[in-house]
Legacy VTK file of the C-alpha trace (Angstrom):
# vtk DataFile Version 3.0
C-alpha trace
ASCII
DATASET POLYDATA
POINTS 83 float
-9.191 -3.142 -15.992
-10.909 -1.078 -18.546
-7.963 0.480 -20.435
-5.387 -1.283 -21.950
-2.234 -0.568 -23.788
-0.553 -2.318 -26.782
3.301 -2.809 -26.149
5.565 -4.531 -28.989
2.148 -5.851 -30.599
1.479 -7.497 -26.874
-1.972 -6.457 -25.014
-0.728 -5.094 -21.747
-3.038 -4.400 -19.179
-3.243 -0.545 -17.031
-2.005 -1.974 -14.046
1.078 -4.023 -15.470
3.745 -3.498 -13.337
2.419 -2.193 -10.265
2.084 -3.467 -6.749
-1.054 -3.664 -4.950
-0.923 -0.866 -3.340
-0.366 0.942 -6.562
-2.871 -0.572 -8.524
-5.478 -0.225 -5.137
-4.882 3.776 -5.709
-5.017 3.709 -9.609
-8.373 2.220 -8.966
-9.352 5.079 -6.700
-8.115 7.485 -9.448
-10.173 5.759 -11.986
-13.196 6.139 -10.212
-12.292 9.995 -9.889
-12.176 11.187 -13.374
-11.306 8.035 -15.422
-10.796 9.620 -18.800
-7.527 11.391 -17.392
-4.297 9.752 -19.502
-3.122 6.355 -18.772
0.402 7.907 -17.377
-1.447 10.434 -15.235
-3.524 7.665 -13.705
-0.006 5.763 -13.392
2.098 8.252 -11.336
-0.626 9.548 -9.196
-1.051 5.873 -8.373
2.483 5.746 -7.573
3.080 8.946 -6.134
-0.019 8.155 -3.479
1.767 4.760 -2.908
5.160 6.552 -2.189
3.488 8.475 0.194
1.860 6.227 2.456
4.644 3.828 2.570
6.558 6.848 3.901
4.052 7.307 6.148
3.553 3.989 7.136
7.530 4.295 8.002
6.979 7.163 10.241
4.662 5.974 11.990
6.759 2.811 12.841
9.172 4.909 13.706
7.296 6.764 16.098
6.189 3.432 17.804
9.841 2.318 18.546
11.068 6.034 19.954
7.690 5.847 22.310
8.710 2.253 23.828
12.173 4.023 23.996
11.255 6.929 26.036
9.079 4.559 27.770
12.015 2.661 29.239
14.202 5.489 29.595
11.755 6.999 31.646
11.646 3.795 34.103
15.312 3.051 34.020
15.859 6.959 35.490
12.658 6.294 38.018
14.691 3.157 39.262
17.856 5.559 39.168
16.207 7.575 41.150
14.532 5.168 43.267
17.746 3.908 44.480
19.298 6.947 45.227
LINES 1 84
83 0 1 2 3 4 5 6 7 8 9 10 11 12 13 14 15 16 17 18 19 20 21 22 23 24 25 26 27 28 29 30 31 32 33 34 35 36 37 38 39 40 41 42 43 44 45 46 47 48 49 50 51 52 53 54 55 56 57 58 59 60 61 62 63 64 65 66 67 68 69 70 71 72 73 74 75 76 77 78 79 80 81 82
């Protein structure tokens, strides 16, 4: 990465401590405006993370109540069927 900090006298790189995710959207950011601060960079990284894990949850979500209204919907047809 191209900034760095110093921590304790210990060269500690921008991206310490995030996840891939994270340090995929801090990249992003740094290609936006890159002479933002290092903690701005940081928690938009994170906050953009946040928010498409949340979405990727949603979307899961989503997936399971369609296969449940899916069945539903046969098991009343059948229901009905037999009636």
């Amino acid at each position: 990465m191209s900034r760095a900090t110093w921590v304790n006298a210990k060269y500690e790189s921008m991206d310490h401590g995030l996840s891939d995710l994270q340090r995929h959207y801090l990249l992003q950011e740094l290609r936006i405006n890159h002479s933002r601060p290092t903690n701005l960079l940081r928690s938009i990284a994170k906050a953009r993370a946040f928010k498409q894990r949340v979405l990727w949850i949603f979307q899961e979500m989503m997936v399971v109540v369609g296969l449940f209204m899916s069945i539903l919907f046969v098991a009343v047809l059948l229901i009905i069927w037999q009636m």
